[in-house]
N, C-alpha and C positions, 0 to 999 in steps of 0.2 A: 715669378709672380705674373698673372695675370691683371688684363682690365679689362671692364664693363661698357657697354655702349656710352657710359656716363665719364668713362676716365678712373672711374672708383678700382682701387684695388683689391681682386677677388683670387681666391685660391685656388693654387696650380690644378687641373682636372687628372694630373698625373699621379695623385693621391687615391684617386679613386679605381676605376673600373679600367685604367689603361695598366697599375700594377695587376689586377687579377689577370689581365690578357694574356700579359707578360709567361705566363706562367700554361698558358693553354699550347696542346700540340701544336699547332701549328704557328706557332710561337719560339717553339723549339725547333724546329724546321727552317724555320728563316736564320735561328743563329747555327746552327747547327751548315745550312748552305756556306755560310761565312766562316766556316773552320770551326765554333764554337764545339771543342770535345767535351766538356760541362753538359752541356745542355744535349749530347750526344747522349750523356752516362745516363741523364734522369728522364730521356725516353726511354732508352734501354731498361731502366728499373718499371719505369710504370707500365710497358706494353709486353714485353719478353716472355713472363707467364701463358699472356694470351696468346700470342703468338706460337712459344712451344708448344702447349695444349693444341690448339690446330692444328701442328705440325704431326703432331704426334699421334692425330688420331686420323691420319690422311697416311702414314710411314711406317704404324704401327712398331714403329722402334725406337728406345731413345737415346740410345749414341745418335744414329741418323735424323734425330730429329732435334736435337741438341746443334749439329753441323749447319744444317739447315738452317734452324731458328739464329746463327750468329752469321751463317752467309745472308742472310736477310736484313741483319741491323748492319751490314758493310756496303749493303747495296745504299741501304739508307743513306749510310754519312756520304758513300760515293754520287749519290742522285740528287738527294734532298734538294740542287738548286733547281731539279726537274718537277717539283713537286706543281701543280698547278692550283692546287684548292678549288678545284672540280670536284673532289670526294672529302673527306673526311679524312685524318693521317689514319687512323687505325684500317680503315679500309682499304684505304695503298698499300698499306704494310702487308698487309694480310694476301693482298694480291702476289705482290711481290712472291713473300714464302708461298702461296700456293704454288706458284709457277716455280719457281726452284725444287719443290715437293715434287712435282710434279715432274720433271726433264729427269727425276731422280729414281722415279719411282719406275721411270721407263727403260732405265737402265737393271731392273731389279726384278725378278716376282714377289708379284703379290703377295701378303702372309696372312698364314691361315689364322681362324679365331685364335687358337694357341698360346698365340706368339701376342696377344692383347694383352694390357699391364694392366696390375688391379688396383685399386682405389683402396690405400688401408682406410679402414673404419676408424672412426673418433673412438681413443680410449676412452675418454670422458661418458660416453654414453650408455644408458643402460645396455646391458651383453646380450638382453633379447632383440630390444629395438636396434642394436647394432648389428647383429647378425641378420634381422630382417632387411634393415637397409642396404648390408651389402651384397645380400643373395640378391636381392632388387636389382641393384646397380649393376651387379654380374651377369646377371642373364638382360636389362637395356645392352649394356657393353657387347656383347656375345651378337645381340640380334641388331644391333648396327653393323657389326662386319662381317654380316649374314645379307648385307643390302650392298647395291653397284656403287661403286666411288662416286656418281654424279649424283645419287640420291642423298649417301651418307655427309657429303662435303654440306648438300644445303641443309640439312636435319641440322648440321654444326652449325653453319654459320645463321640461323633463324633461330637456333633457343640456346644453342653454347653460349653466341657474339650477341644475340639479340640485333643482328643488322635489320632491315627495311627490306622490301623485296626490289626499290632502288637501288640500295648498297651491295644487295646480292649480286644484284645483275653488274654492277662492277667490277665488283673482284672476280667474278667466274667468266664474264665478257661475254653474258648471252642477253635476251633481252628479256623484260620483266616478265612478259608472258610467257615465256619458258620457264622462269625461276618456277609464277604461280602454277604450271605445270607440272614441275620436277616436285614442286614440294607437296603437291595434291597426289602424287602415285608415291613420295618416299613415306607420308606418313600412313599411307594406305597399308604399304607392305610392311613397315613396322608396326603398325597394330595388328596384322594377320601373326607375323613370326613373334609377338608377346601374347599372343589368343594362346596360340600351341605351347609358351610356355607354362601357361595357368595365371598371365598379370595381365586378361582383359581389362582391367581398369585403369590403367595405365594408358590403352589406346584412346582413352578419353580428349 
């Protein structure tokens, strides 16, 4: 129980917007620095998705990007007291796997389009508009790993993650003017390589 400049008895402020905090990344971070494996498991649930998915379109594999994505939430539980709240946690995170992606992929060649996973279509969906939509998605897929890893990584992290061209410059460690660079030539050359597929509208 609180009180008022008056002495009057007013209620705890810990009802309110300090429980929703309780509950935000970087919430989980701070318990998580203090041993908390709870609070380990329900970052892990809410980011892991994201995280593979980036992993996986930077390693084009997914046992290896599977590795990747669980050597990333290890660094987490092992750093998290590093964390400085200078970025956003998903944007650390994301650093983080990139750079592991990354030492990994230097160890590795490159894989060709081939070797790209396909996206199954919604049963639920009509079978024409679904078959549109994944020849769609088939040939996007195709004509991103048709582009140089420094184009493709921002293409991801600008409309995958939806980050900031802030956030970008972050996780990739160059500066914003470069991001606005990278990302003014990557989506230049993916609107050329979907002309040549027949989805100029797309380069929209």
């Amino acid at each position: 129980m609180y009180h008022d400049l008056t002495g009057s008895p007013v209620a705890s402020p810990s009802r309110t917007w300090p429980q929703r905090r309780d509950h935000s990344d970087e919430a989980l971070i701070e318990k998580i620095a203090s041993g908390n494996r709870l609070a380990m498991q329900v970052l892990f649930a809410r980011h892991h998705a994201r995280v593979y998915r980036f992993v996986l379109r930077l390693v084009a594999n997914e046992a290896l990007a599977e590795d990747i994505t669980s050597e990333t939430f290890l660094s987490v539980w092992r750093q998290a007291h590093r964390f400085g709240a200078r970025s956003t946690v998903t944007t650390w995170v994301l650093a983080i796997a990139r750079y592991k992606a990354l030492a990994e992929l230097r160890r590795r060649p490159e894989p060709s389009a081939e070797n790209q996973n396909e996206e199954a279509a919604d049963p639920a969906a009509d079978p024409e508009v679904a078959l549109q939509a994944t020849h769609r998605s088939e040939i996007l897929r195709k004509c991103l790993t048709q582009l140089s890893r420094e184009h493709r990584e921002i293409i991801d992290l600008v409309y995958y993650h939806e980050k900031t061209v802030q956030e970008v410059a972050e996780v990739l460690g160059i500066p914003g003017n470069t991001v606005k660079t990278r990302m003014f030539y990557a989506r230049r050359k993916l609107a050329e390589l979907l002309r040549a597929h027949g989805v100029a509208e797309a380069s929209a």
